[in-house]
C-alpha positions as CSV (number, residue, x, y, z in Angstrom):
1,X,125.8,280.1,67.1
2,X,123.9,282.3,69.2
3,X,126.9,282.6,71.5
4,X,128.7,283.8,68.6
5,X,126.6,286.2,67.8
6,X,126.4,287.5,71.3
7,X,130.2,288.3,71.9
8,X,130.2,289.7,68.5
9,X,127.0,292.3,69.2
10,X,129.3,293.0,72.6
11,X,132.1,293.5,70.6
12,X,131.0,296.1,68.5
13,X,128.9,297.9,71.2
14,X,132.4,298.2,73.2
15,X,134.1,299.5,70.1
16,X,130.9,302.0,69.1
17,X,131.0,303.1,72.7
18,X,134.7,303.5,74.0
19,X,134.8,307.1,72.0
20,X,137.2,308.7,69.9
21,X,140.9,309.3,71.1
22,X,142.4,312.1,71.0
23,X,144.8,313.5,68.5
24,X,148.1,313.8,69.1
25,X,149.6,316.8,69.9
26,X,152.4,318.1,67.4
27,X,155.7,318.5,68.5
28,X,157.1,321.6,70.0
29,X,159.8,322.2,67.3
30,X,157.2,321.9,64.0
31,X,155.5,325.1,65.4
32,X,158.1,327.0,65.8
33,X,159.6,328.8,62.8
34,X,163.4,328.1,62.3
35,X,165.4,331.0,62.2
36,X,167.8,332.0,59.5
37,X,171.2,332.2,60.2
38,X,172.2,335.3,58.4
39,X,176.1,334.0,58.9
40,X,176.2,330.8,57.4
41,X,173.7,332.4,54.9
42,X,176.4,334.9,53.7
43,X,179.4,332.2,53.8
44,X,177.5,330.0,51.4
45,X,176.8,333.1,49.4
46,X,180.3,334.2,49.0
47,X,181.4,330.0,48.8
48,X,179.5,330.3,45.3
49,X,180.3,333.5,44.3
50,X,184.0,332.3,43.9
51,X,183.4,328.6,42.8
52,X,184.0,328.7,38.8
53,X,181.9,325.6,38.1
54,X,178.8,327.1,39.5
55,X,176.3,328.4,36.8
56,X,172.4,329.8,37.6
57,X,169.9,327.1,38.0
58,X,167.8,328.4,35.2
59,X,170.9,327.3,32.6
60,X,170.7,323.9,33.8
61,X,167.1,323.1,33.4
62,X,167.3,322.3,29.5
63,X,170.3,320.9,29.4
64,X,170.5,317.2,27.7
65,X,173.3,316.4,29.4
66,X,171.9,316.3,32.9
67,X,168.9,314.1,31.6
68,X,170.0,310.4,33.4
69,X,166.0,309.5,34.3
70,X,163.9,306.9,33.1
71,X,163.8,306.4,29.2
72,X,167.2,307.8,28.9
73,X,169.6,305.2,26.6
């Protein structure tokens, strides 16, 4: 038993004494900010301006025939 408890107490001195790793380091990309592309911006702009269908958002948000969640017969 004593055995035990001797590879055990070695155990946790290795783990108490190997240190903390390091973080890891973020990728290159999520620090840089990604630019707008005013081009495609201005298509999809102009792509709504002419669609019919599309209404603001705000006349959507109270609309009970959009609601399809949970509790919904």
């Amino acid at each position: 038993m004593s055995l035990l408890a001797a590879v055990a107490l070695v155990a946790l001195l290795i783990w108490l004494l190997r240190g903390k790793r390091p973080r890891a380091a973020p990728e290159p990309e999520d620090d840089v900010e990604t630019p707008v592309d005013r081009s495609e911006l201005a298509e999809a702009e102009s792509e709504l301006a002419e669609d019919e269908g599309a209404r603001p958002l705000h006349d959507g948000i109270d609309d009970e025939d959009d609601d399809w969640g949970p509790g919904r017969p």
